[in-house]
C-alpha positions as CSV (number, residue, x, y, z in Angstrom):
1,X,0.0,0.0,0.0
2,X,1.3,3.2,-0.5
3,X,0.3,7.3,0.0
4,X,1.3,10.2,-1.6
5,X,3.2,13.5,-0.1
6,X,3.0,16.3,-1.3
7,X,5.4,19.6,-0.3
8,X,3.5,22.7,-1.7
9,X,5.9,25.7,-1.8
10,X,4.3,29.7,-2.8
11,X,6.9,32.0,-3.4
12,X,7.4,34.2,-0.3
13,X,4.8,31.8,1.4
14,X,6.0,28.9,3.9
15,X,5.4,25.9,2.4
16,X,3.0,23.4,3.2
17,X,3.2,19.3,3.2
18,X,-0.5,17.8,2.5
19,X,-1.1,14.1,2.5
20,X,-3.3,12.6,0.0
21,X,-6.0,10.6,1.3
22,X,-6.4,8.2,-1.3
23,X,-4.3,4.6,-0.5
24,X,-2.8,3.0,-3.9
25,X,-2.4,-0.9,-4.6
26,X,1.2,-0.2,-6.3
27,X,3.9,2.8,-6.5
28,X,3.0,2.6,-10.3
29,X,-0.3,3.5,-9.4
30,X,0.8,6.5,-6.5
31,X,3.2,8.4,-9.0
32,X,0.4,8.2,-11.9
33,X,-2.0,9.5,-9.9
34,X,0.2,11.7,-7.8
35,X,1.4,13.4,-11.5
36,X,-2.1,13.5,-12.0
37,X,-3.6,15.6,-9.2
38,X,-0.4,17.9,-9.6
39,X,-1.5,18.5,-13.3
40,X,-4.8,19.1,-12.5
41,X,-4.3,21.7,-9.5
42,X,-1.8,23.4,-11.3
43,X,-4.2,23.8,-14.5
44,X,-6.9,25.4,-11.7
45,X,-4.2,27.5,-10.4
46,X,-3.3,29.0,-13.3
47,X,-7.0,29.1,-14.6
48,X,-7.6,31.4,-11.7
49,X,-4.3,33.6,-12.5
50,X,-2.3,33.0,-9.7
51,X,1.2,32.0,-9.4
52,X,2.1,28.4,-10.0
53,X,3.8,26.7,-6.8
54,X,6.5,24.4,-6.8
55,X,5.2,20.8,-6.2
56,X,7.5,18.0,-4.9
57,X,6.1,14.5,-4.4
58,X,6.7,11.5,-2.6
59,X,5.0,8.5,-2.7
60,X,5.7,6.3,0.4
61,X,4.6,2.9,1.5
62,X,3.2,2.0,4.7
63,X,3.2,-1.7,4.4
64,X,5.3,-2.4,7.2
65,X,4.3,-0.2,9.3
């Protein structure tokens, strides 16, 4: 199983981690869909006219927790 991070960084903002809800079967499946919600964000960010962030992901696994 694995979850995506996210680090979400406005320019002369603090930046922000945000954990995405969502549990994948495979780290094939968290990266694709981890690229996806970045697109999609970013595309209603700049729709809106504001800035564009800088996006980092990570997409860990919690199996043996």
């Amino acid at each position: 199983m694995f979850s995506a991070i996210y680090l979400v960084c406005f320019m002369g903002e603090p930046c922000k981690t945000f954990a995405d809800p969502a549990i994948y079967p495979s780290h094939e499946v968290c990266v694709q869909e981890a690229e996806g919600n970045i697109m999609k964000n970013m595309t209603n960010i700049e729709a809106q006219g504001l800035p564009l962030p800088d996006v980092e992901y990570q997409c860990l696994t919690w199996d043996k927790a």
